[in-house]
C-alpha positions in Angstrom: -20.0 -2.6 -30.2 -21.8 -5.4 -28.7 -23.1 -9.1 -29.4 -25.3 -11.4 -27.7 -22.2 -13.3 -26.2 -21.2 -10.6 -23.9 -24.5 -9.4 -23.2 -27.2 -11.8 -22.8 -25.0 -13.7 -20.0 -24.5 -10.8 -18.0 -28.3 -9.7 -18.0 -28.8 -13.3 -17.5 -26.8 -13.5 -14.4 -27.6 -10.0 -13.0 -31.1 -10.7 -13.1 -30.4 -14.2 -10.8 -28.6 -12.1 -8.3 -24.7 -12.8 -9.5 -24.7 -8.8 -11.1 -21.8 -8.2 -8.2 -20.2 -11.5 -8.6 -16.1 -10.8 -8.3 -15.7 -13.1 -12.0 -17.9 -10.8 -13.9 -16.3 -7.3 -13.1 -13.8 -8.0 -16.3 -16.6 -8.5 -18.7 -18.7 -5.6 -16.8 -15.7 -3.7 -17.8 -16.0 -4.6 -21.6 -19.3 -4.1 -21.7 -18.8 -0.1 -20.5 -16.0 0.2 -22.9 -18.6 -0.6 -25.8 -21.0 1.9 -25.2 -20.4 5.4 -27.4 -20.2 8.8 -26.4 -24.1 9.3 -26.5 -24.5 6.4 -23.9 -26.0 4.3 -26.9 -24.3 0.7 -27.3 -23.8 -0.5 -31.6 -24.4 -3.9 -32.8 -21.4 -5.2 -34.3 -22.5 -8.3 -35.6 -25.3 -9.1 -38.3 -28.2 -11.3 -36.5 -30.0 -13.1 -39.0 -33.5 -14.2 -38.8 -36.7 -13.0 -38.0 -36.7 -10.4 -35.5 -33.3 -8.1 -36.2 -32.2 -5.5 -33.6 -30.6 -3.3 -36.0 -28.0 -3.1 -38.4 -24.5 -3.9 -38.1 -22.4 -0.5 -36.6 -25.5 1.3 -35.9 -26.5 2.0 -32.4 -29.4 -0.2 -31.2 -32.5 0.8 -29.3 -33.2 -2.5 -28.2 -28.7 -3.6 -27.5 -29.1 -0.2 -25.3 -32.0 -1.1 -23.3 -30.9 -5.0 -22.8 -27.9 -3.3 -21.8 -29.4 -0.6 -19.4 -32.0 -2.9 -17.9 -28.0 -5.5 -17.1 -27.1 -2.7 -15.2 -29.4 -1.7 -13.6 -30.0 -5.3 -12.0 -26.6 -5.0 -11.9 -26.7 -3.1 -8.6 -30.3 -5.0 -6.8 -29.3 -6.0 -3.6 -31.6 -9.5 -3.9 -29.8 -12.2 -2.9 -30.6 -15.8 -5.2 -32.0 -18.3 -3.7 -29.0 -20.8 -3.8 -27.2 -18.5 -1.3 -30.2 -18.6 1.2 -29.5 -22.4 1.9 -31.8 -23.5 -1.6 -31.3 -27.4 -1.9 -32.6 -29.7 -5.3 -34.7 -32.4 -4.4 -34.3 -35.4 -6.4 -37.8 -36.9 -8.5 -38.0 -40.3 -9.8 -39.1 -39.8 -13.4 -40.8 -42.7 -14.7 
């Protein structure tokens, strides 16, 4: 069973290169223990509001492919621009 807690951060964060980070492998390894036998992952919480990805305990198209699409960036080799030497510049906001 899944939530957005566990898996919006690590799509998030895979998708800005940190998928292989050292400090994610334990929640990599809780999301893999929540997905079923058929490879589907179930919602276990209730989202309320306009757009809902399923119902609670049921397996969820759209918690699958989120989860999928993690993985899969997961494993890109890109590299984020903070480790190629990336530096803020300060503005002055007036």
């Amino acid at each position: 069973m899944i939530d957005g807690r566990l898996l919006e951060p690590l799509y998030a964060l895979s998708r800005m290169g940190y998928g292989d980070d050292a400090r994610l492998r334990e929640a990599w390894a809780q999301l893999d223990g929540r997905r079923d036998p058929g490879g589907r992952y179930v919602l276990d919480w209730d989202p309320q509001g306009y757009f809902r990805p399923g119902l609670k305990d049921d397996p969820s198209k759209r918690i699958t492919l989120y989860a999928y699409l993690a993985l899969k960036h997961r494993e890109d080799d890109r590299v984020p621009a903070s480790k190629e030497g990336f530096r803020w510049k300060r503005v002055r906001v007036r």
